[in-house]
C-alpha positions as CSV (number, residue, x, y, z in Angstrom):
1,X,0.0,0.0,0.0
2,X,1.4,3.4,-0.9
3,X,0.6,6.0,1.2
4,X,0.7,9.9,-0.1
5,X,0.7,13.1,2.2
6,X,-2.1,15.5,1.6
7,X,-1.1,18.6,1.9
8,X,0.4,22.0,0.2
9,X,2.8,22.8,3.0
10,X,6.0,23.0,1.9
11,X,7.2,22.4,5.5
12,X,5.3,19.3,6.1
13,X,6.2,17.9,2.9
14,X,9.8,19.1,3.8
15,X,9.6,17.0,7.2
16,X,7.6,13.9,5.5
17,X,10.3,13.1,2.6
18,X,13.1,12.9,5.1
19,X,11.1,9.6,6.5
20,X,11.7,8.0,3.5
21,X,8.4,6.2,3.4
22,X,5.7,9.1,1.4
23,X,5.1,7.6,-1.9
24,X,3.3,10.7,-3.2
25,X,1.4,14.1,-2.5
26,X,-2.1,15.2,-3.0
27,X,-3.3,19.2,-3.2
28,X,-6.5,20.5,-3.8
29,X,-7.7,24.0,-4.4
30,X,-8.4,24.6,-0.7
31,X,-4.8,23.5,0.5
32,X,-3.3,25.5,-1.9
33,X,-5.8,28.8,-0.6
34,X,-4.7,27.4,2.8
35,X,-1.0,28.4,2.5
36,X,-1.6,31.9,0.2
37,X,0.1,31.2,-2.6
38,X,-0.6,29.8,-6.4
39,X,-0.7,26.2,-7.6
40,X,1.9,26.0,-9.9
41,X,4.9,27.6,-8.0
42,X,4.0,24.8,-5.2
43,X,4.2,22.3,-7.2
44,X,7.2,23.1,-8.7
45,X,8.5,22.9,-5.4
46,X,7.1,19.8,-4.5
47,X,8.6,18.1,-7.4
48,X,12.0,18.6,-5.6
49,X,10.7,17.0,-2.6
50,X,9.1,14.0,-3.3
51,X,10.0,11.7,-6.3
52,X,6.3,10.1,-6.7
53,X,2.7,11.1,-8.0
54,X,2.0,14.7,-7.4
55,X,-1.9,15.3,-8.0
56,X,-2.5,18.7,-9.3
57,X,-6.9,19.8,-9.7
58,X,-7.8,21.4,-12.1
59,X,-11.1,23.5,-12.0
60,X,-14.3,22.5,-12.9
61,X,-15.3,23.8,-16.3
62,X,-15.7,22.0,-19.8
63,X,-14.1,19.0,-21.0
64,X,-12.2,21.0,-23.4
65,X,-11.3,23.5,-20.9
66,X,-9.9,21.2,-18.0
67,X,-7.8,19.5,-20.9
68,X,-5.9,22.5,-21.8
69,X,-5.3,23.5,-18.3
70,X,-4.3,19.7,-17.3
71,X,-1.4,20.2,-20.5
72,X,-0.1,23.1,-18.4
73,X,0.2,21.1,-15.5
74,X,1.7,17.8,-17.1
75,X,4.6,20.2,-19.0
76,X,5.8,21.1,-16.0
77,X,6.8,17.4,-14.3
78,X,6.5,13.7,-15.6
79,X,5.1,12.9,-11.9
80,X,2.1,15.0,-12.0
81,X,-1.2,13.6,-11.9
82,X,-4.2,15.8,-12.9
83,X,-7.0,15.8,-10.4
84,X,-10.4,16.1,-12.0
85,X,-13.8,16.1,-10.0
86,X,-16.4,13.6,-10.8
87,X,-19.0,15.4,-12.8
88,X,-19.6,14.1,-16.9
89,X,-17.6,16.9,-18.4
90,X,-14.9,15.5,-15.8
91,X,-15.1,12.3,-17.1
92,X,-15.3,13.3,-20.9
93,X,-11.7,15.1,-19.8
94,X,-10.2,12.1,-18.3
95,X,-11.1,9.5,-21.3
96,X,-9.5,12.6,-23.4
97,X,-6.1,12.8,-21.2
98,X,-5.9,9.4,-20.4
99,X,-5.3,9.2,-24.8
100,X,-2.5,11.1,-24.2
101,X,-0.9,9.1,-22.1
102,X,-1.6,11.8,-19.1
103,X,-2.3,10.1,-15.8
104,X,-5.3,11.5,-13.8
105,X,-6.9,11.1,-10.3
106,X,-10.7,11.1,-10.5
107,X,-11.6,13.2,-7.0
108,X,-15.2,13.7,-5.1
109,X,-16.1,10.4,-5.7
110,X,-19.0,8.9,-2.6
111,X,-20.4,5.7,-4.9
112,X,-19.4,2.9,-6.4
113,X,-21.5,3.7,-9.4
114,X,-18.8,7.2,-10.0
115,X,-15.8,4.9,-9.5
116,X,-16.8,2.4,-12.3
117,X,-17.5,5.6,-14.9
118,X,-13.8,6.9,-13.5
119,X,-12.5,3.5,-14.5
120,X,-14.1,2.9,-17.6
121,X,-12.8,6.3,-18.4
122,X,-9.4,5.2,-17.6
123,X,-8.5,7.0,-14.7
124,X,-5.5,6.4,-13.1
125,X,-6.8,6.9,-9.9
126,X,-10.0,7.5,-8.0
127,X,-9.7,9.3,-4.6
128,X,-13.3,7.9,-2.5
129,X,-13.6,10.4,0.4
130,X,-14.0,8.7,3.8
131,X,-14.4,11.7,6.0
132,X,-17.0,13.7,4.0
133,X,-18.8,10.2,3.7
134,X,-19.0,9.3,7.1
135,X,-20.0,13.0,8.5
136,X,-22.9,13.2,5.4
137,X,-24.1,10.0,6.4
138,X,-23.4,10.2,10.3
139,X,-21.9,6.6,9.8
140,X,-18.2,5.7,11.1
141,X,-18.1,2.5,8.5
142,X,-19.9,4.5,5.7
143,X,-16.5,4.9,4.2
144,X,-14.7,2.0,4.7
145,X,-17.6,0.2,3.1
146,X,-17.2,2.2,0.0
147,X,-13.7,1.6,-0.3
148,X,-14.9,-2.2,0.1
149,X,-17.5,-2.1,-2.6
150,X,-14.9,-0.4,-5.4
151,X,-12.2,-2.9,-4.4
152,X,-14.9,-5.5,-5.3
153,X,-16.1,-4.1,-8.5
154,X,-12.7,-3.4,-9.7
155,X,-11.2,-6.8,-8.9
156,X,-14.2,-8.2,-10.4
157,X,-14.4,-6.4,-13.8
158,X,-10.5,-6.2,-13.9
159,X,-10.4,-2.5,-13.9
160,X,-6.7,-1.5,-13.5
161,X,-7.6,2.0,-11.6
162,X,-5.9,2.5,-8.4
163,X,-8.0,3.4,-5.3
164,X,-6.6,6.2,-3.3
165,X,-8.4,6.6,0.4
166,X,-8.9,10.3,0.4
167,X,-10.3,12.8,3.2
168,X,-9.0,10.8,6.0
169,X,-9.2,12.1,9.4
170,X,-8.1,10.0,12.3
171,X,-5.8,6.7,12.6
172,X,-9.2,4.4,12.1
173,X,-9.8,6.1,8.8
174,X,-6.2,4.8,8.5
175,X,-6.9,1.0,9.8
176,X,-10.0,0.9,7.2
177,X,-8.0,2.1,4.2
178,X,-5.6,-0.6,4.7
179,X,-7.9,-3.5,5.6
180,X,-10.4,-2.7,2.6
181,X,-7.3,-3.0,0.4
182,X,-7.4,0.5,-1.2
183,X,-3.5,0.9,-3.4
184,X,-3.0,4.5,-1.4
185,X,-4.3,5.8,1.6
186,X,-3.3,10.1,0.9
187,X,-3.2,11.3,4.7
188,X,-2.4,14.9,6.4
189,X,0.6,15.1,8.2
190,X,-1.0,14.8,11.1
191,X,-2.0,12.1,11.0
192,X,0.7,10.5,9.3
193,X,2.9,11.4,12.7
194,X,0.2,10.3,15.0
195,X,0.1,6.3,12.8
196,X,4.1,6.0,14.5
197,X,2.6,6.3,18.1
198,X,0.9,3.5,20.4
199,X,0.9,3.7,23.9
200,X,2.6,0.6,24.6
201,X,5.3,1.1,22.7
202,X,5.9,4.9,24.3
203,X,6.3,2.3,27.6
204,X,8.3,0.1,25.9
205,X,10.5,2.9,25.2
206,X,10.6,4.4,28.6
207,X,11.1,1.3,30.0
208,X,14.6,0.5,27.5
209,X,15.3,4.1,28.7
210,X,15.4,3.5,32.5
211,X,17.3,0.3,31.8
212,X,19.9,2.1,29.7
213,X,20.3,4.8,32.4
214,X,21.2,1.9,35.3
């Protein structure tokens, strides 16, 4: 399982790629707002940071329209992904890039009815979001049985799309990505520093500290 880091923060990215473990990075509009400064200059940064998929969203419009803004966006790095939302002109754009060669990340997706038209589309990726899910439908498992259903229609139909756990909030969003078998699990960073703690390990450690004091 590959797991990305969600964010625009050039900081946190900073901190994440000296771990050695961050496969990718995801950004939306909002992250981008978030830290005050324009899409492409972050990305060009981030492109120095992390050797991996780098989803870059374009904004909703026509087909036509997202297209020429997704070639903008794949000149600049071979890694970038283009992040499309799920709507029909979305998917019109993503069989159109996906002719090209151009990878993309299908994003808003809460069925697995939109995943199967990502797919058939040829998305590289579909990002089903847990969080969103699960506060919509005031259900903890609402997510996790999402990711469930996709992994079973894709494995079923052969659909080579890769399932990215997106909007993930807590360490059980985490623990349901994994276990329903999603490819990547994209995480903010903090959460990704809270999945190294347990509590019995931070006694562990303190008791291997004591030792090594005496």
């Amino acid at each position: 399982m590959q797991l990305f880091i969600d964010t625009a923060n050039i900081a946190e990215i900073q901190e994440a790629a000296t771990w050695g473990i961050i496969d990718g990075v995801t950004t939306n509009p909002s992250l981008i707002a978030k830290e005050g400064r324009d899409l492409k200059s972050v990305i060009q940064e981030i492109t120095r940071l992390i050797d991996g998929p780098i989803s870059a969203e374009v904004k909703e419009a026509s087909a036509d329209e997202m297209v020429q803004e997704a070639f903008i966006y794949h000149q600049m790095h071979q890694n970038i992904v283009i992040k499309i939302p799920m709507t029909f002109e979305g998917i019109k754009a993503t069989k159109i890039l996906t002719s090209y060669g151009i990878k993309t990340n299908v994003t808003l997706c809460f069925s697995a009815a939109q995943a199967l038209l990502a797919a058939k589309a040829g998305a590289t990726y579909v990002s089903p979001f847990l969080g969103r899910l699960d506060d919509a439908t005031g259900s903890s498992t609402a997510g996790f049985e999402l990711l469930e259903e996709i992994r079973q229609v894709f494995d079923e139909y052969g659909y080579d799309t890769m399932i990215i756990a997106a909007s993930i909030r807590h360490l059980e969003h985490v623990r349901q990505s994994m276990l329903s078998g999603s490819d990547v699990a994209t995480i903010p960073f903090k959460v990704l520093k809270a999945m190294i703690s347990h509590p019995l390990t931070d006694k562990g450690l303190e008791i291997f500290r004591e030792a090594q004091k005496k």
